[in-house]
matplotlib code that plots the C-alpha trace (Angstrom):
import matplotlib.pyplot as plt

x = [7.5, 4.8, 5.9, 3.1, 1.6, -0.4, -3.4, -4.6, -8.1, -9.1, -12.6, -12.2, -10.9, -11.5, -10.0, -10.9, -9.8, -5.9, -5.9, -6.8, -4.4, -2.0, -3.4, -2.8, 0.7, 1.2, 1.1, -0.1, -2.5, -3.9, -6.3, -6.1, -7.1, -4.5, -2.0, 0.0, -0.1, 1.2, 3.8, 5.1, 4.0, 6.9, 4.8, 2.0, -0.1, -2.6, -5.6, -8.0, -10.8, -12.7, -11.9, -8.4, -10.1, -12.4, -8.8, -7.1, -10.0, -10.2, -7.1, -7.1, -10.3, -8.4, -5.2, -3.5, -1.8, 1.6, 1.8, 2.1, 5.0, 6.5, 6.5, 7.8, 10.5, 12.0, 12.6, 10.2, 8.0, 4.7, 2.7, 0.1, -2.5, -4.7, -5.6, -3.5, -0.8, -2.3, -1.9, 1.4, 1.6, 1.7, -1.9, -4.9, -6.6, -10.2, -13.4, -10.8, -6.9, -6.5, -3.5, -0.9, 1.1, 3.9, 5.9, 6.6, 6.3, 3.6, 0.6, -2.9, -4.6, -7.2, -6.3, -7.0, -10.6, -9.0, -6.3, -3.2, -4.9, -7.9, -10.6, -12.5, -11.8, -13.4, -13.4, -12.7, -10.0, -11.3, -9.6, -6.5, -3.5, 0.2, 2.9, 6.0, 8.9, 9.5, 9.9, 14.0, 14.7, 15.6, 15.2, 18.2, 19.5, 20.4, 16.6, 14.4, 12.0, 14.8, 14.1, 11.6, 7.6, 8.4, 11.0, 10.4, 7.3, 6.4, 7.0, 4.3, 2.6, -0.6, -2.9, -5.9, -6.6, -9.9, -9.2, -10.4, -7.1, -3.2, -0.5, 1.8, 5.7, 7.4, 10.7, 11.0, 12.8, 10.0, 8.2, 8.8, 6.6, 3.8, 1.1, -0.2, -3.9, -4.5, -0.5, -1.5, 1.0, 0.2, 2.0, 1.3, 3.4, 5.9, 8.7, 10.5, 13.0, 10.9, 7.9, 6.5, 2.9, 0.6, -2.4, -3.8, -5.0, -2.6, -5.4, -7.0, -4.6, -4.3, -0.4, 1.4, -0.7, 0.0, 3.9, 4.1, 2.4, 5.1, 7.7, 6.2, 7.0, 10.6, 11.3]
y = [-25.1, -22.0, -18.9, -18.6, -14.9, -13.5, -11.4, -8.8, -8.9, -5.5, -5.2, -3.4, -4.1, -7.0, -9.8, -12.2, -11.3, -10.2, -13.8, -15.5, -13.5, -14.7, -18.2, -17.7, -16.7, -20.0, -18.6, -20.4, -17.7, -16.9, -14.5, -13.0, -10.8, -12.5, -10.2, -13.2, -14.7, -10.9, -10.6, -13.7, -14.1, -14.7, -11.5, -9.6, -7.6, -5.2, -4.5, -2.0, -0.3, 2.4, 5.3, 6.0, 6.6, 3.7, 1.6, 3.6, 2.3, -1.3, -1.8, -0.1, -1.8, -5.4, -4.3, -4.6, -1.3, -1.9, -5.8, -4.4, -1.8, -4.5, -6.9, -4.1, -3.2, -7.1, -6.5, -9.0, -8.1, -5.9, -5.1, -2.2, -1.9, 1.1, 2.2, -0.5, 1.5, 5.2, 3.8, 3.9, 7.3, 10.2, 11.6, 11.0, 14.0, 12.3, 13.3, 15.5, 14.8, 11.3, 9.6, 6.6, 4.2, 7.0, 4.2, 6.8, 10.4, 12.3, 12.8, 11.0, 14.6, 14.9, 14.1, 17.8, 17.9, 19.4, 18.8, 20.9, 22.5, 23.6, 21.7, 19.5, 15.9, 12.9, 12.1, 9.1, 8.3, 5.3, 3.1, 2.1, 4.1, 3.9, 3.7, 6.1, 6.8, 9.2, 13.0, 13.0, 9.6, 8.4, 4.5, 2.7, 4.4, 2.6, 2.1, 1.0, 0.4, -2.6, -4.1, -5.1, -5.4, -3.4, -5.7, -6.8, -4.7, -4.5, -0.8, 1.5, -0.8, -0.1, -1.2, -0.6, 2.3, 3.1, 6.3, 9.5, 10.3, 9.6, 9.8, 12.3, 11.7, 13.9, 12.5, 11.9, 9.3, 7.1, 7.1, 4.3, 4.9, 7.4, 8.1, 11.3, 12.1, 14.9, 15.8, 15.6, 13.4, 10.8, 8.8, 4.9, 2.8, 3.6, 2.1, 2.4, -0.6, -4.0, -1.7, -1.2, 0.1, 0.1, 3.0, 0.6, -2.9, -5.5, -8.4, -6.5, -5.2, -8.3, -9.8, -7.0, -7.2, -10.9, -9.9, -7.8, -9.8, -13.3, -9.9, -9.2, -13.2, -13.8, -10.6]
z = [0.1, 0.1, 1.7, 4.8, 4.3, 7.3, 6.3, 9.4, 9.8, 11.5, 10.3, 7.2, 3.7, 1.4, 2.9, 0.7, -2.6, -1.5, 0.0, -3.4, -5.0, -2.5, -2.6, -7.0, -6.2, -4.6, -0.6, 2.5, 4.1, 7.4, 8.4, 11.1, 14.2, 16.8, 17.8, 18.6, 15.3, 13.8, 15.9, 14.5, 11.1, 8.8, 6.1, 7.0, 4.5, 6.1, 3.4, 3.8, 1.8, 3.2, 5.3, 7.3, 11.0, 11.0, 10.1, 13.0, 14.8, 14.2, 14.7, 18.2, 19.1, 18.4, 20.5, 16.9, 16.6, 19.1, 17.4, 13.6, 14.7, 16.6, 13.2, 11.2, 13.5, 13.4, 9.5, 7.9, 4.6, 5.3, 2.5, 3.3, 0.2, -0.2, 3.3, 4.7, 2.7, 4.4, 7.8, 7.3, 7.5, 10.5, 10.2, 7.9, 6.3, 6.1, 7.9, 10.4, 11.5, 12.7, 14.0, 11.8, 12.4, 12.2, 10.4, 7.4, 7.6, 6.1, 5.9, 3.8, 2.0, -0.2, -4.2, -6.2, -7.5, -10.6, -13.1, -13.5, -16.4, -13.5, -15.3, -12.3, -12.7, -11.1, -7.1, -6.5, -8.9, -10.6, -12.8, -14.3, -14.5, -15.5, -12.7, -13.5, -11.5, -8.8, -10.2, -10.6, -11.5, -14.5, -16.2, -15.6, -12.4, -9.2, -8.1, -5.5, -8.3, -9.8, -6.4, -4.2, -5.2, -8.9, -9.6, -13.5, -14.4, -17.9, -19.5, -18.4, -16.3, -15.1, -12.1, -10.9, -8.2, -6.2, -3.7, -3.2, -0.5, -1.6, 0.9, 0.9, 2.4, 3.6, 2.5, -1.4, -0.5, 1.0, -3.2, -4.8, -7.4, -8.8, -11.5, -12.9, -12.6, -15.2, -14.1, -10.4, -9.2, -6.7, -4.6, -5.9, -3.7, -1.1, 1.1, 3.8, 4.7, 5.1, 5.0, 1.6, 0.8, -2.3, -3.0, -5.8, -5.6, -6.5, -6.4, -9.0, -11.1, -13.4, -14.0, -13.1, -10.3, -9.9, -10.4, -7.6, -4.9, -6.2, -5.7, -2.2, -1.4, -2.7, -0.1]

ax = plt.figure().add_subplot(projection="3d")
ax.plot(x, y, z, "-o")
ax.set_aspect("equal")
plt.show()
């Protein structure tokens, strides 16, 4: 039997391709801006492409915002991806300070304009990068990334990121994984129990891509 996804619908992100990627994966989907239906979905992924306040904002306008912390609280999967991912956060950075979900602490900041070596550097970050582990942990040690959505990547895996903010935890704890923009490092995917959030797109990021969402449903 298909694992029965539930996509939030909030007025921003692209809807459409996360739920073929689901769809691919083999995942009844329904998309939705029902509160009642997030409450009780049995996963919820909340997309989102654009800026952090106008999420904040749709989600408020649809009386969504007290629904998704109530899911999360019961312990079933949630999948944030790219600004679904920075709502996860305390406060958002862009266009002024701007109020999360205050599901994981931290704050969504600007990615450097410039390398380590202080040579400017693209805005957005465009493209394909690697994922590596957070600073401090080495391959092979008892990992988050051995569980969960990074469970049996390829070596240096990469996937495909569109952003010009990252988030920022406060607790190292909460990285799951990073990459390294010129040596900046940003935060790629976090977690935080049942909660687990991606700053690239996974239904455009190919197989590993692919791997992580059929990850994401064996939760």
């Amino acid at each position: 039997m298909s694992r029965k996804v539930t996509i939030v619908d909030y007025g921003i992100g692209n809807l459409y391709s996360v739920a073929r990627a689901f769809e691919m994966s083999g995942a009844s989907v329904r998309l939705t801006e029902n509160h009642e239906h997030i409450e009780s979905a049995d996963q919820l992924v909340l997309p989102g492409v654009g800026a952090f306040e106008d999420g904040m904002k749709g989600l408020a306008q649809r009386a969504q915002i007290e629904p998704l912390k109530r899911f999360i609280e019961t312990g079933r999967p949630f999948l944030g991806i790219c600004v679904g991912m920075q709502l996860l956060l305390e406060v958002g950075e862009e266009f002024g300070e701007h109020a999360g979900l205050g599901i994981i602490p931290g704050r969504v900041q600007p990615i450097a304009d410039t390398g380590i070596d202080g040579r400017p550097h693209r805005i957005p970050h465009i493209g394909w990068n690697v994922l590596v582990r957070p600073e401090g942990e080495a391959p092979g040690s008892a990992s988050p990334w051995e569980a969960g959505i990074l469970a049996g990547l390829p070596p240096e895996p990469a996937v495909y990121f569109v952003h010009s903010f990252a988030p920022v935890p406060a607790q190292e704890r909460h990285r799951l994984a990073d990459c390294l923009y010129d040596g900046r490092r940003i935060s790629a995917a976090i977690r935080s129990g049942n909660a687990y959030g991606a700053q690239f797109h996974p239904e455009k990021s190919g197989p590993v891509g692919l791997r992580i969402v059929e990850n994401f449903l064996s939760l």
